[in-house]
BALOBA-1460 file (C-alpha; in Angstrom, 3 decimals):
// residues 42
<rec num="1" residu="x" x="0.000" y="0.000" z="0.000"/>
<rec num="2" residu="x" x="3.037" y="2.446" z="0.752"/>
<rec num="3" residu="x" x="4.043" y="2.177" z="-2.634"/>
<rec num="4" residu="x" x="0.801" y="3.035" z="-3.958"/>
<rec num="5" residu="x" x="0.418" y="5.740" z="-1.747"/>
<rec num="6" residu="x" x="3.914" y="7.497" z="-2.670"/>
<rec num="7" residu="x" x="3.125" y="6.568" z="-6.466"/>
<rec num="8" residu="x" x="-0.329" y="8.839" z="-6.364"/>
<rec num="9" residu="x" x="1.165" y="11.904" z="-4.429"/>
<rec num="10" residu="x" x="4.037" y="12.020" z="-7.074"/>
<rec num="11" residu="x" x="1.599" y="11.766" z="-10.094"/>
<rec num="12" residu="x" x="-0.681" y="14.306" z="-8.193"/>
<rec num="13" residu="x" x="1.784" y="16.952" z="-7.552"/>
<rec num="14" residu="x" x="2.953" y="16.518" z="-11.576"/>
<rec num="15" residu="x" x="-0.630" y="17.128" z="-12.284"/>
<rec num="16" residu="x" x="-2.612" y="14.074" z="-12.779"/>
<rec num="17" residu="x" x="-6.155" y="14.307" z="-11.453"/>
<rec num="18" residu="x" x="-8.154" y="11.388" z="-11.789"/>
<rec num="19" residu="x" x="-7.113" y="7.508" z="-10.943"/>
<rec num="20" residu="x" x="-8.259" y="4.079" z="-11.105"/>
<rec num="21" residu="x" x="-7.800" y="1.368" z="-9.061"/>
<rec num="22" residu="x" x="-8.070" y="-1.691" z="-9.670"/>
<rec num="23" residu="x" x="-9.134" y="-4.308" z="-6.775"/>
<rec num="24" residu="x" x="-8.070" y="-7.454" z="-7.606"/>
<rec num="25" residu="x" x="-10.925" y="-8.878" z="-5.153"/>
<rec num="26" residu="x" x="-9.355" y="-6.732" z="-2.686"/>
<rec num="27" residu="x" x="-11.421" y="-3.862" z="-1.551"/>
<rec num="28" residu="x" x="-10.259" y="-3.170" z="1.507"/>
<rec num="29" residu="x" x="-7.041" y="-2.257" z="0.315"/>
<rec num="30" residu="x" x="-8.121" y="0.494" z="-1.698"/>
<rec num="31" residu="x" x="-10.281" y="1.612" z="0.654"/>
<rec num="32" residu="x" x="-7.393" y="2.204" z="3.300"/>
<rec num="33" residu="x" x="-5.097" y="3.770" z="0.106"/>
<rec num="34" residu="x" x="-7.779" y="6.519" z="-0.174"/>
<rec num="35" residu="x" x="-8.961" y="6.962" z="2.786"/>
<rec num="36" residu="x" x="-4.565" y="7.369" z="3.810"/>
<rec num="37" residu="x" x="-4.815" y="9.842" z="0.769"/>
<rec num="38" residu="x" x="-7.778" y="11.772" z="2.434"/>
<rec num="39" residu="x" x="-9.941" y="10.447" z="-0.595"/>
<rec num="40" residu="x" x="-13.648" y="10.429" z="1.102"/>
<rec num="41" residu="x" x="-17.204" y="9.627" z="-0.542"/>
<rec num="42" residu="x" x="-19.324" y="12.146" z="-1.546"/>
């Protein structure tokens, strides 16, 4: 998860605004990434 934690603040400071993720059957993993990120549902 670390990794894809660093990996989305470096592509959002160069500018990139939108990302997918893909699960893999593993929601909950995500979940934490965004949540880490400060990503919350509208």
């Amino acid at each position: 998860a670390s990794i894809a934690i660093d990996m989305v603040k470096v592509l959002s400071r160069e500018g990139v605004k939108d990302f997918h993720f893909y699960t893999l059957n593993r929601s909950e993993l995500t979940y934490a990434i965004c949540h880490i990120l400060g990503v919350r549902p509208r």
